[in-house]
Backbone as XML, in Angstrom:
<?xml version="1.0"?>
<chain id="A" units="angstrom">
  <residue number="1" name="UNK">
    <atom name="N" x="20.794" y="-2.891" z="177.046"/>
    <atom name="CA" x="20.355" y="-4.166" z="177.575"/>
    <atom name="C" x="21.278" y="-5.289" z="177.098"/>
  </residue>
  <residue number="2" name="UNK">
    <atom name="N" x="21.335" y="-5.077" z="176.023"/>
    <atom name="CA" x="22.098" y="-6.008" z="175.146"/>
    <atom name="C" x="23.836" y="-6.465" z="175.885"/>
  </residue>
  <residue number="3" name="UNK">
    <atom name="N" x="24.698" y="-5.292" z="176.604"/>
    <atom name="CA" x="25.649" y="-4.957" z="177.016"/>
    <atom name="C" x="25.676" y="-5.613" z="178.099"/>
  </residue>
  <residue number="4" name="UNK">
    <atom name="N" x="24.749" y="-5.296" z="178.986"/>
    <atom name="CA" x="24.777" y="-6.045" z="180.455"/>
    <atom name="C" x="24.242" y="-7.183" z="180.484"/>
  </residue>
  <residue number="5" name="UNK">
    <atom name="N" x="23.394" y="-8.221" z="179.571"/>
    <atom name="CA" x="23.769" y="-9.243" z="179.491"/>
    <atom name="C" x="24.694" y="-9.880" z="179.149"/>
  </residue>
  <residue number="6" name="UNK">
    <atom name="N" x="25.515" y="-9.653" z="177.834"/>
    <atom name="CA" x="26.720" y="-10.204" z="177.608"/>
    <atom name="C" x="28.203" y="-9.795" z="178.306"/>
  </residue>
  <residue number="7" name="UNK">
    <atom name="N" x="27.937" y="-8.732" z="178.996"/>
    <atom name="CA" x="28.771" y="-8.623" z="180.099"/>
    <atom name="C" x="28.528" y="-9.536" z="181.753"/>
  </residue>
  <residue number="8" name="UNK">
    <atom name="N" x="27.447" y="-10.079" z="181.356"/>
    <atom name="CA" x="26.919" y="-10.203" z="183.151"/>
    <atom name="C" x="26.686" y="-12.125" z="182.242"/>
  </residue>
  <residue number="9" name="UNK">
    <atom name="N" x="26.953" y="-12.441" z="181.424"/>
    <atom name="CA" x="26.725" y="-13.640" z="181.222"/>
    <atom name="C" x="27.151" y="-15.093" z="181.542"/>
  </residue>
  <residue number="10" name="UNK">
    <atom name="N" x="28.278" y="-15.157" z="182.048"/>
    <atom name="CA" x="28.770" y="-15.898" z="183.163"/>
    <atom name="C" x="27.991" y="-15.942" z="184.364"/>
  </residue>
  <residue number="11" name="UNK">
    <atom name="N" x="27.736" y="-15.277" z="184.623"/>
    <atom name="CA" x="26.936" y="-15.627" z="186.068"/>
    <atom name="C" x="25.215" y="-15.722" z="185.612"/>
  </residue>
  <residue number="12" name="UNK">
    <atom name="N" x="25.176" y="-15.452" z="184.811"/>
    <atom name="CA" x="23.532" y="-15.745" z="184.253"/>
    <atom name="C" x="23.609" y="-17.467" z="184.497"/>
  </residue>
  <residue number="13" name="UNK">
    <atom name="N" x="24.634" y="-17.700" z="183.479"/>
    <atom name="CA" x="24.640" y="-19.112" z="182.649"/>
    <atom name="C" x="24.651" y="-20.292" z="184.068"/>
  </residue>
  <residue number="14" name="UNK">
    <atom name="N" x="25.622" y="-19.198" z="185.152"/>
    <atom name="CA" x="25.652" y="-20.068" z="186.486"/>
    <atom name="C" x="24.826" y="-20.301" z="187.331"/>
  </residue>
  <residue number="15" name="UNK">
    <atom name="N" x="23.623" y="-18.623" z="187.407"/>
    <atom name="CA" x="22.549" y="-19.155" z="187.530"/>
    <atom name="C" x="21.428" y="-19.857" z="187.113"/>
  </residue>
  <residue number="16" name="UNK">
    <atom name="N" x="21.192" y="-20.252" z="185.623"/>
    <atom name="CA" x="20.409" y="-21.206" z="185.320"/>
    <atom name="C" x="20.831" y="-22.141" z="185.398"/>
  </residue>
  <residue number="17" name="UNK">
    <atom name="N" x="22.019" y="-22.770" z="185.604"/>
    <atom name="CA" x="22.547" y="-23.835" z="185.440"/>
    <atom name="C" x="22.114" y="-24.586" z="187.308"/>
  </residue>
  <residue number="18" name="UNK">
    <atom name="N" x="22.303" y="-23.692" z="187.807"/>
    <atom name="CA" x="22.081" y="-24.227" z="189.194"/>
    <atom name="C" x="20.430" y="-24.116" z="189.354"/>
  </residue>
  <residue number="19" name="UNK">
    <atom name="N" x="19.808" y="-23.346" z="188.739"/>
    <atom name="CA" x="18.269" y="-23.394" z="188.674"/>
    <atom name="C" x="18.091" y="-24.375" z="188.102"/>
  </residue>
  <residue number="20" name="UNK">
    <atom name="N" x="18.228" y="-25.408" z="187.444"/>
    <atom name="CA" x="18.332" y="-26.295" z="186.962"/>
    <atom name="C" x="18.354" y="-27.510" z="187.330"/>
  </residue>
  <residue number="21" name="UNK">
    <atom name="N" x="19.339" y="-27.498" z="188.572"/>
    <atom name="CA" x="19.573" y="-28.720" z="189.272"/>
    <atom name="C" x="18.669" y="-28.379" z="190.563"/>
  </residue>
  <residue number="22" name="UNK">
    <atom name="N" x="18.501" y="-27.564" z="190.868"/>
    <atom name="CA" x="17.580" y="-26.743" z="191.706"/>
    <atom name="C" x="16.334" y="-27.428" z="191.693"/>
  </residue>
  <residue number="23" name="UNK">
    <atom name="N" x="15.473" y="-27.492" z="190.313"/>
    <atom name="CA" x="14.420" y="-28.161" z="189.582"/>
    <atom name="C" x="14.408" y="-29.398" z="189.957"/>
  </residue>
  <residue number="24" name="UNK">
    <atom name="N" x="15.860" y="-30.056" z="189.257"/>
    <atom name="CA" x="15.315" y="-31.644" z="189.171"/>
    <atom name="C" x="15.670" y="-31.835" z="190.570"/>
  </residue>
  <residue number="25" name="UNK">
    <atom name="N" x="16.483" y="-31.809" z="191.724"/>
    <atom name="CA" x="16.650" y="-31.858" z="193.019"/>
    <atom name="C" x="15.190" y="-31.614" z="193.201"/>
  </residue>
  <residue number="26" name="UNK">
    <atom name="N" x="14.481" y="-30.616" z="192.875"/>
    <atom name="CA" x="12.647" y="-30.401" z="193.782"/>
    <atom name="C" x="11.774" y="-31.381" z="193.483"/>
  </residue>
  <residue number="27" name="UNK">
    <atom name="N" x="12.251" y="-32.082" z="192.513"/>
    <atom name="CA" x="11.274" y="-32.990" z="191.247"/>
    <atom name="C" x="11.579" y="-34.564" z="192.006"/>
  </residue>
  <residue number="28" name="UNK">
    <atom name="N" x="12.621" y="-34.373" z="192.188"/>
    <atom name="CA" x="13.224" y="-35.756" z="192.750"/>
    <atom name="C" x="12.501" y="-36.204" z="194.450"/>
  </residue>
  <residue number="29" name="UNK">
    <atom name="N" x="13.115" y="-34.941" z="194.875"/>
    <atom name="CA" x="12.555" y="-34.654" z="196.310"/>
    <atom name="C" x="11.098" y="-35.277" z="196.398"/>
  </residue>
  <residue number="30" name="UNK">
    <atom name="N" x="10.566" y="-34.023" z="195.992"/>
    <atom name="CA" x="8.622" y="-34.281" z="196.061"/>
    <atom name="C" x="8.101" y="-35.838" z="195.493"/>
  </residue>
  <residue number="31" name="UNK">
    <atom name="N" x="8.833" y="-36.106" z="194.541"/>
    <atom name="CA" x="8.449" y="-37.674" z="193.758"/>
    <atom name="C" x="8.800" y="-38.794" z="195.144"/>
  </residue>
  <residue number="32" name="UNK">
    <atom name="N" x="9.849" y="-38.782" z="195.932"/>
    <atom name="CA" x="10.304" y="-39.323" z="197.035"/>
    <atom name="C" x="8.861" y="-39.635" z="198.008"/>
  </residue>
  <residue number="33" name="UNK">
    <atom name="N" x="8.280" y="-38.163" z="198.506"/>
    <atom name="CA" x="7.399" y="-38.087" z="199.208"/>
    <atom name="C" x="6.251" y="-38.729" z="198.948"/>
  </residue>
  <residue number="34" name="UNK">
    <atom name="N" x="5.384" y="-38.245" z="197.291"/>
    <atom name="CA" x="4.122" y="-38.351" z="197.646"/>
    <atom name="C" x="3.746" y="-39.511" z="196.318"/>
  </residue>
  <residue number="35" name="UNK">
    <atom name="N" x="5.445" y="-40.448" z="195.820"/>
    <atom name="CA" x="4.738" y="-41.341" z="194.728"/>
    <atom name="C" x="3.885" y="-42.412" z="195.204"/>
  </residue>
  <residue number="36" name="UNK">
    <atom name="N" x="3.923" y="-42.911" z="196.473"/>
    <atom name="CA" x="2.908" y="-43.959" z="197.239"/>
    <atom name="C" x="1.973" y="-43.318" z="197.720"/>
  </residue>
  <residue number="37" name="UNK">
    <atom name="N" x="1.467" y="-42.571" z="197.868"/>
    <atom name="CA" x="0.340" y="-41.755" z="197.937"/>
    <atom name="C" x="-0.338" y="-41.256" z="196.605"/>
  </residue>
  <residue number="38" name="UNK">
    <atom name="N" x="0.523" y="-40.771" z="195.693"/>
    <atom name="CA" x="-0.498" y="-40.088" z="194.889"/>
    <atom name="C" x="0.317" y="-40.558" z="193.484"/>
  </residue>
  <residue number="39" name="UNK">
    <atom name="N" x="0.393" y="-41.854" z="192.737"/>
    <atom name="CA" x="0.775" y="-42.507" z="191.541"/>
    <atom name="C" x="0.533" y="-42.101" z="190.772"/>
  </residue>
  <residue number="40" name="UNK">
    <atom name="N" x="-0.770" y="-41.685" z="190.347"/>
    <atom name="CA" x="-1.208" y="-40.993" z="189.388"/>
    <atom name="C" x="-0.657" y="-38.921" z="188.890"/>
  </residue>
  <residue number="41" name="UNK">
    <atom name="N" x="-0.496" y="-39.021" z="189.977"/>
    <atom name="CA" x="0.173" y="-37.258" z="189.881"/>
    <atom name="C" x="1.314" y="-36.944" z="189.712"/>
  </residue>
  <residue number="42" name="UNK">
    <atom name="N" x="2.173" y="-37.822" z="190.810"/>
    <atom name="CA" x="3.621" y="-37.872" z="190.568"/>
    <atom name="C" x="4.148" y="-39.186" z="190.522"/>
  </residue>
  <residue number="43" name="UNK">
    <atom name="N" x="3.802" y="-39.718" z="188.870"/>
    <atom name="CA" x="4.133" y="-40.960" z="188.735"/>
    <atom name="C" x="5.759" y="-41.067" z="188.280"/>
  </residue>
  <residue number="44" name="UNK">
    <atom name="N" x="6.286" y="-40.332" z="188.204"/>
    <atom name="CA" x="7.743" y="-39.999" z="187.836"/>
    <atom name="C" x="8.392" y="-38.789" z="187.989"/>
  </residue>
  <residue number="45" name="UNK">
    <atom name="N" x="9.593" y="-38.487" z="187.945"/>
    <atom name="CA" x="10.208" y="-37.356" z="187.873"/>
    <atom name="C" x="10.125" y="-36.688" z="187.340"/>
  </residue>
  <residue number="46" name="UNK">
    <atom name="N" x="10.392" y="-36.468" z="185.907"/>
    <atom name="CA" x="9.507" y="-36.065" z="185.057"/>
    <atom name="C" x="8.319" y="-35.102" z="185.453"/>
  </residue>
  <residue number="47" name="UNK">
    <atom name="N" x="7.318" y="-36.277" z="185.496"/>
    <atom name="CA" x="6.290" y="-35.879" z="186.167"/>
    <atom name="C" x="5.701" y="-34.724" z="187.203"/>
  </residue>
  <residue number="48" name="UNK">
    <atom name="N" x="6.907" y="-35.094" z="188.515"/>
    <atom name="CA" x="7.098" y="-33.564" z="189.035"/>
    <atom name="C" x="7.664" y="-32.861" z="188.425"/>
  </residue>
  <residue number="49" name="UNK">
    <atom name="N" x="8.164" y="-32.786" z="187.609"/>
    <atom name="CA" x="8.723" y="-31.577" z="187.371"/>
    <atom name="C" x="7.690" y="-30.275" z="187.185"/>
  </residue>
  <residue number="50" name="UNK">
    <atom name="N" x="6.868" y="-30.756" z="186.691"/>
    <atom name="CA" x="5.635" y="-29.242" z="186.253"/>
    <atom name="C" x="4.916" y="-28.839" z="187.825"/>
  </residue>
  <residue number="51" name="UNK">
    <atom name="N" x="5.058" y="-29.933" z="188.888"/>
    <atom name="CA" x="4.791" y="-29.471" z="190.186"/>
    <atom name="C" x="6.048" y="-28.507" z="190.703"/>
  </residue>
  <residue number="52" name="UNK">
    <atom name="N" x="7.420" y="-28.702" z="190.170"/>
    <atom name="CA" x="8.578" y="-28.146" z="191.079"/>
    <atom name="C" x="8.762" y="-26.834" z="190.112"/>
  </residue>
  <residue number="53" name="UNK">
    <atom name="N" x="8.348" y="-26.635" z="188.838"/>
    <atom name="CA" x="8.915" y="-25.578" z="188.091"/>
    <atom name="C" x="7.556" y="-24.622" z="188.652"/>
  </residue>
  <residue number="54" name="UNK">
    <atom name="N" x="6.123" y="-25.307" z="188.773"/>
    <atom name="CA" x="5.330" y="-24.219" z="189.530"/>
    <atom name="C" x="5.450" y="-23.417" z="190.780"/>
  </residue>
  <residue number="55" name="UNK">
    <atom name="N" x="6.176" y="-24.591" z="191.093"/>
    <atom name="CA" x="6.505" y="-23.963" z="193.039"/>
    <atom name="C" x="7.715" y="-23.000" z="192.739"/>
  </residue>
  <residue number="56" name="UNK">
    <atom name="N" x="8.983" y="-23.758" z="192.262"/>
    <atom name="CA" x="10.000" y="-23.045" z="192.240"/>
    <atom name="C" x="9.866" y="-21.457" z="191.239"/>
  </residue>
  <residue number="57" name="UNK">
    <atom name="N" x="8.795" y="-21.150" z="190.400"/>
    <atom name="CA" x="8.469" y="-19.953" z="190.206"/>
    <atom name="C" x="7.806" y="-19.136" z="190.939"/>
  </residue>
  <residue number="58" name="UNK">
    <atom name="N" x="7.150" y="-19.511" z="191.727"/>
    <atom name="CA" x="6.069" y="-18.985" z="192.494"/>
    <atom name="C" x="4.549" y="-18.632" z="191.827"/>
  </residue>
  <residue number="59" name="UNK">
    <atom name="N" x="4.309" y="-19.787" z="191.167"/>
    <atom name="CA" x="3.014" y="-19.259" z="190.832"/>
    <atom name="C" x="1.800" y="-20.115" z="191.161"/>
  </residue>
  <residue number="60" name="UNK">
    <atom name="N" x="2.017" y="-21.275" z="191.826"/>
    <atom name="CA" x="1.597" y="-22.061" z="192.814"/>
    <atom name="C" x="-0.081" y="-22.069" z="192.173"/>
  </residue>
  <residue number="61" name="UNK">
    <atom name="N" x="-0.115" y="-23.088" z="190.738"/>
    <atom name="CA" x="-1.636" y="-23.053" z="190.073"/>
    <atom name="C" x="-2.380" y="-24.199" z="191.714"/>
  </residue>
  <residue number="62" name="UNK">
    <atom name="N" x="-2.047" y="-24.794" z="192.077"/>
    <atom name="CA" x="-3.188" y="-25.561" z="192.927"/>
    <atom name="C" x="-3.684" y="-26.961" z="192.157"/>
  </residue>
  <residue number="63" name="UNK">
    <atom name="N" x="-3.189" y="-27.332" z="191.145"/>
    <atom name="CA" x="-3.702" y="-28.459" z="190.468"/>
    <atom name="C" x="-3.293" y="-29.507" z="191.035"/>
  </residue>
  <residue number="64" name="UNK">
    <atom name="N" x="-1.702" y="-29.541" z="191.260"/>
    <atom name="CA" x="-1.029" y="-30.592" z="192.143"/>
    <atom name="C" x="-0.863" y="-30.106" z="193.145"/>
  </residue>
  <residue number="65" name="UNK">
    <atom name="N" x="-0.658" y="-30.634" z="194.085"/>
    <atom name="CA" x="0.393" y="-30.713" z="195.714"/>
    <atom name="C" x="0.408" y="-31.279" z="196.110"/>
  </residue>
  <residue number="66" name="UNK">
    <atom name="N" x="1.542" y="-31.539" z="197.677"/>
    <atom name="CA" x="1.388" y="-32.864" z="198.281"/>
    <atom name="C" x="0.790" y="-32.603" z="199.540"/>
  </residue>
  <residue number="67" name="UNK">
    <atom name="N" x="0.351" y="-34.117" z="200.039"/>
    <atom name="CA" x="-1.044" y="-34.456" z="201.004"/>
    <atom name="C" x="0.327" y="-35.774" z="202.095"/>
  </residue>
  <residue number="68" name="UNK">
    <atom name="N" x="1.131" y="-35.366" z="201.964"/>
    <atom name="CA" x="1.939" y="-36.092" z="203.305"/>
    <atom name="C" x="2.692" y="-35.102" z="203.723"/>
  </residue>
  <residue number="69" name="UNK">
    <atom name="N" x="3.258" y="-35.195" z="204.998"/>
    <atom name="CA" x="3.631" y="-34.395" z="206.093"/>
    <atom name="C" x="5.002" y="-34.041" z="205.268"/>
  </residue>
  <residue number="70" name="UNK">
    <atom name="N" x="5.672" y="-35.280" z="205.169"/>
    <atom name="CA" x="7.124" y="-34.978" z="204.505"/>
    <atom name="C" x="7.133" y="-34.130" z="203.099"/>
  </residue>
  <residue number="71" name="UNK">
    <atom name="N" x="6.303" y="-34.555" z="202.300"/>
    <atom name="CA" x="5.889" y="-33.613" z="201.366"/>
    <atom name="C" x="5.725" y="-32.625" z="201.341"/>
  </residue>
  <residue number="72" name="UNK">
    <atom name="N" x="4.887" y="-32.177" z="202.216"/>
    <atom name="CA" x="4.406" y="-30.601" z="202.758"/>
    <atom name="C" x="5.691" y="-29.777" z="203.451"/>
  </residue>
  <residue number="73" name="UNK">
    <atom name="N" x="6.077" y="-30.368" z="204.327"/>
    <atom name="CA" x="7.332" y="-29.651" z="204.649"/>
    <atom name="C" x="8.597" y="-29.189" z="203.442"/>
  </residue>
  <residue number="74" name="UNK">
    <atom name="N" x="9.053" y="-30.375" z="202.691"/>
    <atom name="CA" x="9.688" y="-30.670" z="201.647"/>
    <atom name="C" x="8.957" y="-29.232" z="200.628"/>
  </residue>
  <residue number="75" name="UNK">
    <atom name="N" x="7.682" y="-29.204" z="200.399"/>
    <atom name="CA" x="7.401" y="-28.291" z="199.744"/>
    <atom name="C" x="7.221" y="-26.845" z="200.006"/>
  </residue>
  <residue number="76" name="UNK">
    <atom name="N" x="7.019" y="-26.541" z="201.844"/>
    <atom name="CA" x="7.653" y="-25.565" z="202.088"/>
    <atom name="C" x="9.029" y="-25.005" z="202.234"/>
  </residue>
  <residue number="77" name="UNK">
    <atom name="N" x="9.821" y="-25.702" z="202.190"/>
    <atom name="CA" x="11.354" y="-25.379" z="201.930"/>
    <atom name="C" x="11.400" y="-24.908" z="200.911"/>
  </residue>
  <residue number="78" name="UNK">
    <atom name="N" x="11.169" y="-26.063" z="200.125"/>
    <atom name="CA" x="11.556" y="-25.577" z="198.116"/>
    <atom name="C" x="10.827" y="-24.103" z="197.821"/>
  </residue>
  <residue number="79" name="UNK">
    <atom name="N" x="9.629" y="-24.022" z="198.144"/>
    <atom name="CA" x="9.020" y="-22.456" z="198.137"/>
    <atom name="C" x="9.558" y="-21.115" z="198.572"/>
  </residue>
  <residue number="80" name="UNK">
    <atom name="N" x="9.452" y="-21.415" z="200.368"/>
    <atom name="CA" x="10.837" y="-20.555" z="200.387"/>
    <atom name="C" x="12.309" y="-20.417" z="199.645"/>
  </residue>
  <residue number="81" name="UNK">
    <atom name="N" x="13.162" y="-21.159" z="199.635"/>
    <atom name="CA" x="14.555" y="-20.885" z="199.075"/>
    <atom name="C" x="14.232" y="-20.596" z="197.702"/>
  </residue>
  <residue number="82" name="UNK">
    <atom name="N" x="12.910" y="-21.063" z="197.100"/>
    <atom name="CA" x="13.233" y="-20.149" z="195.448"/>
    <atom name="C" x="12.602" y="-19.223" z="195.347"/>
  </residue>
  <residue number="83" name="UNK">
    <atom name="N" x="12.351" y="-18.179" z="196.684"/>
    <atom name="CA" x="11.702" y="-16.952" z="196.204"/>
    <atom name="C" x="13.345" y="-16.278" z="195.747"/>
  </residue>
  <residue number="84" name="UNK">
    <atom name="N" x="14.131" y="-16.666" z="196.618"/>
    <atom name="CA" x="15.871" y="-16.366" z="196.247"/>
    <atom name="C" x="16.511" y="-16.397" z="194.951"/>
  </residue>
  <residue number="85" name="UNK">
    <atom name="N" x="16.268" y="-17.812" z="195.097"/>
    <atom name="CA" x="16.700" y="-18.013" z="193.131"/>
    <atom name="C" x="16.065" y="-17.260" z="191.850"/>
  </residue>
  <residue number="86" name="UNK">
    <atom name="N" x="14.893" y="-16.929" z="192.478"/>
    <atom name="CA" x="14.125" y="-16.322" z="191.745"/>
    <atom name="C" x="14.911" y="-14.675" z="191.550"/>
  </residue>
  <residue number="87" name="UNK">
    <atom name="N" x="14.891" y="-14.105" z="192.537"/>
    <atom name="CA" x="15.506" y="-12.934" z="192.670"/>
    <atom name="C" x="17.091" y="-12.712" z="192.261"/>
  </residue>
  <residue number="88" name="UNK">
    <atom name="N" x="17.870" y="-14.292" z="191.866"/>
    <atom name="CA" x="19.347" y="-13.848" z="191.808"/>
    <atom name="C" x="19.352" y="-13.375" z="190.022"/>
  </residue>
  <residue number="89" name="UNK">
    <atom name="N" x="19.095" y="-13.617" z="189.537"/>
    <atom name="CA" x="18.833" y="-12.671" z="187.984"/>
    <atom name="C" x="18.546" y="-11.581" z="187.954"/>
  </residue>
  <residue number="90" name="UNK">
    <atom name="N" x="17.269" y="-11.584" z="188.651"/>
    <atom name="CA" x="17.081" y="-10.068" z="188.805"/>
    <atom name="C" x="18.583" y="-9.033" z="189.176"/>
  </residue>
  <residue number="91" name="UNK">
    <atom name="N" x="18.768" y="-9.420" z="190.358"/>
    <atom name="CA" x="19.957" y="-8.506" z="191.447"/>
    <atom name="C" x="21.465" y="-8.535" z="190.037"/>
  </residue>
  <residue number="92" name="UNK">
    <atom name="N" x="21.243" y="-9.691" z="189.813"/>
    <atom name="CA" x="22.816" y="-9.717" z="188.661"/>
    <atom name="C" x="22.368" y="-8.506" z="187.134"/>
  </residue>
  <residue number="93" name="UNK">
    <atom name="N" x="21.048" y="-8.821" z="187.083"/>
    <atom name="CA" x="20.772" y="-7.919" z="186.237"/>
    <atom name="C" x="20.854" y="-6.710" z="186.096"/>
  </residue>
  <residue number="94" name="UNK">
    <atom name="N" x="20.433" y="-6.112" z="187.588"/>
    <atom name="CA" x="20.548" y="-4.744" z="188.145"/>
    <atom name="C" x="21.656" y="-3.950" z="188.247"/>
  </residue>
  <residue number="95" name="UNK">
    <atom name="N" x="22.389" y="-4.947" z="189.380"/>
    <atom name="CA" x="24.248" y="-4.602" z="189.559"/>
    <atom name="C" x="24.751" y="-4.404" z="187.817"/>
  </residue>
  <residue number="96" name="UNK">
    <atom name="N" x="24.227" y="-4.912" z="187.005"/>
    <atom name="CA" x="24.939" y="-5.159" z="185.562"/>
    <atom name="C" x="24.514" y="-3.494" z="184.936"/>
  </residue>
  <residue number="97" name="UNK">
    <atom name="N" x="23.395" y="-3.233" z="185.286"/>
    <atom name="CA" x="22.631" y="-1.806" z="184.738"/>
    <atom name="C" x="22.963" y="-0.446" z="185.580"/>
  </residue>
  <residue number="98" name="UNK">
    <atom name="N" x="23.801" y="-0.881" z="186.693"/>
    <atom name="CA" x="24.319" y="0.149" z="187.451"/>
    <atom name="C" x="25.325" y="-0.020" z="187.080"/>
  </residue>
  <residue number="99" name="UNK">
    <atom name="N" x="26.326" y="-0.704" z="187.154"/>
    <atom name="CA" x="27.350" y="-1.100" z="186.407"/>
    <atom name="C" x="27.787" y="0.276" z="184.927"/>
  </residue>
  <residue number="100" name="UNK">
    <atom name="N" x="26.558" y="-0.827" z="183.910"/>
    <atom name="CA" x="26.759" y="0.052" z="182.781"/>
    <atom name="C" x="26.236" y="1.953" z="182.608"/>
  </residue>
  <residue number="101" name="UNK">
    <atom name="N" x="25.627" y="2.311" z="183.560"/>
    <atom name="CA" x="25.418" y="3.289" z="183.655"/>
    <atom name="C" x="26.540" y="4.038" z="184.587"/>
  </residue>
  <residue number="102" name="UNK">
    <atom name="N" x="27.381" y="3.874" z="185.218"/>
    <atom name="CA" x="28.304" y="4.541" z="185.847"/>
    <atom name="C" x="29.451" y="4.220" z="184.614"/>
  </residue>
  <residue number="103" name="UNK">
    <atom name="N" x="29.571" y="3.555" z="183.948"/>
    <atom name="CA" x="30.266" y="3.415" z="182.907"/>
    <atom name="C" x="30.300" y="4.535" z="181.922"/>
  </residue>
  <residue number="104" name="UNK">
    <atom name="N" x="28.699" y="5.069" z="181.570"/>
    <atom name="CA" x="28.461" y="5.634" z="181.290"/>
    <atom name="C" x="28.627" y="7.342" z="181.101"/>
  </residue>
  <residue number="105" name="UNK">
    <atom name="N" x="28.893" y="7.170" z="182.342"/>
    <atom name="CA" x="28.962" y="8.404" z="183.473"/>
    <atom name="C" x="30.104" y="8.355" z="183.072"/>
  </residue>
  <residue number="106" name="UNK">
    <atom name="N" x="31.366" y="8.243" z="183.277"/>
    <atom name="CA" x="32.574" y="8.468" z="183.379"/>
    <atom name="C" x="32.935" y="8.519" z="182.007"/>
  </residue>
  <residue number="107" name="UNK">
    <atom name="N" x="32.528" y="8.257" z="181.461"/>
    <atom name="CA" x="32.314" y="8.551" z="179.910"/>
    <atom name="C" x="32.288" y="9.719" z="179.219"/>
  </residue>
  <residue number="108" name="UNK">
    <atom name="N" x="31.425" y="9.736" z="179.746"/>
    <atom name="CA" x="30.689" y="12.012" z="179.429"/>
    <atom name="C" x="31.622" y="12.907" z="180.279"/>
  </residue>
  <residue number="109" name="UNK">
    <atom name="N" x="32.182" y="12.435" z="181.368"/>
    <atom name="CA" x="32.635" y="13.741" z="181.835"/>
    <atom name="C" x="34.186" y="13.464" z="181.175"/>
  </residue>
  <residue number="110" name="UNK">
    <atom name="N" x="34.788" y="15.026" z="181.182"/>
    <atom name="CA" x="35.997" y="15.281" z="180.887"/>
    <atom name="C" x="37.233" y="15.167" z="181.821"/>
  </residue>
  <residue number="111" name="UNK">
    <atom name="N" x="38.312" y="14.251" z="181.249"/>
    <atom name="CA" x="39.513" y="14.421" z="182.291"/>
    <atom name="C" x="40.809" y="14.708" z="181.546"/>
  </residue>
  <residue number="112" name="UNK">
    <atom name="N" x="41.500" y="15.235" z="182.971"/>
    <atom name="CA" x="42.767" y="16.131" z="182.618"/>
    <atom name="C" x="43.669" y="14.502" z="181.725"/>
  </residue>
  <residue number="113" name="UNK">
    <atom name="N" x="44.136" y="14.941" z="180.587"/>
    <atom name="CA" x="44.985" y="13.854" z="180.141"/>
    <atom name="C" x="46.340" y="13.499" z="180.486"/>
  </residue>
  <residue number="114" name="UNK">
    <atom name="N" x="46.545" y="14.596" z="181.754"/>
    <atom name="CA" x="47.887" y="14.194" z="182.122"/>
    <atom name="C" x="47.564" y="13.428" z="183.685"/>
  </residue>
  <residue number="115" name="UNK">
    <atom name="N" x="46.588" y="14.667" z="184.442"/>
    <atom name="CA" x="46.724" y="13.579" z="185.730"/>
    <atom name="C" x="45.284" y="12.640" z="186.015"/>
  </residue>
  <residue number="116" name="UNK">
    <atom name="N" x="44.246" y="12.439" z="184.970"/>
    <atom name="CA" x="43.555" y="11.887" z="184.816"/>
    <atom name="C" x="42.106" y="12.414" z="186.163"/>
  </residue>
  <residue number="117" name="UNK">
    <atom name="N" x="42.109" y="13.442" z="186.514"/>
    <atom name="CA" x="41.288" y="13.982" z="187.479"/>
    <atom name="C" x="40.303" y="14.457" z="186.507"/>
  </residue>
  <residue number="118" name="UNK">
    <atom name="N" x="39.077" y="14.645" z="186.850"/>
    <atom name="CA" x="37.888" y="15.421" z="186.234"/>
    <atom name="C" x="37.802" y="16.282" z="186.107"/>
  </residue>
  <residue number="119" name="UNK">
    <atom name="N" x="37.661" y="17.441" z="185.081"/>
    <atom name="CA" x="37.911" y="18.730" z="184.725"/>
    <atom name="C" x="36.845" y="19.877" z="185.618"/>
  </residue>
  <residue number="120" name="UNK">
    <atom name="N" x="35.693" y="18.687" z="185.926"/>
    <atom name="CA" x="35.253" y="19.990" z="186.775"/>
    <atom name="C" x="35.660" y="19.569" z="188.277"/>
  </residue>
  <residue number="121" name="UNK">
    <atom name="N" x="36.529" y="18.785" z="188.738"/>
    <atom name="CA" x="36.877" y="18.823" z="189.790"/>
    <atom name="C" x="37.933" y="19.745" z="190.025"/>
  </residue>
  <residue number="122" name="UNK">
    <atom name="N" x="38.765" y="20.039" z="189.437"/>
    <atom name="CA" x="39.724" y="20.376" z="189.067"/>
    <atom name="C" x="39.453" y="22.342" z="189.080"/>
  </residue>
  <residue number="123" name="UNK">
    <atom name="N" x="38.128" y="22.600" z="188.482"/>
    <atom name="CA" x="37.607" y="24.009" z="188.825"/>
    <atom name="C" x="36.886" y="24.563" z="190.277"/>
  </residue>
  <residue number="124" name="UNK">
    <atom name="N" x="36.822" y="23.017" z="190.839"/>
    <atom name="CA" x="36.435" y="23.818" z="192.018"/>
    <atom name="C" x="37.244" y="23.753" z="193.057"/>
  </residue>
</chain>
């Protein structure tokens, strides 16, 4: 585990980093929509933020949301596109564990040291 993160860590760092701006872009957005409507909920950026880090995870508690059209739309976008973001760690993680396991692989088997072919290829 340890391996394929610090091998796969550049693109981790690129994806939180853009999850990130991802966030305050959703925080900014939604605060746009529903701060004249709803002052008390999303009285700042900030503020959304615990609305955009819920959405943008997908775990959608229901405490906040927005109650204007632009909002609502605005908040179906952001929902959709971070079921994605959500998933790009995962997929970098994976490729990183297939990765290190074919690594693996080529590891254990034996090759000829002169023409570098696999010894049991080589028998059949």
């Amino acid at each position: 585990m340890s391996r394929v993160i610090r091998d796969k860590k550049e693109e981790l760092v690129i994806t939180t980093a853009i999850m990130g701006f991802v966030l305050i872009l959703s925080a900014a957005t939604i605060y746009q929509f529903e701060n004249a409507v709803q002052p008390e909920v999303f009285s700042s950026i900030p503020a959304a933020m615990w609305w955009a880090v819920i959405t943008l995870t997908t775990v959608g508690y229901g405490d906040i949301y927005p109650i204007t059209l632009g909002g609502k739309i605005a908040a179906a976008v952001i929902a959709v596109t971070s079921v994605g973001f959500i998933a790009l760690p995962t997929g970098i993680l994976g490729a990183g564990f297939v990765e290190e396991i074919s690594k693996q692989k080529d590891n254990t088997s034996l090759k000829c040291p002169f023409c570098g072919k696999s010894i049991s290829e080589e028998r059949t």
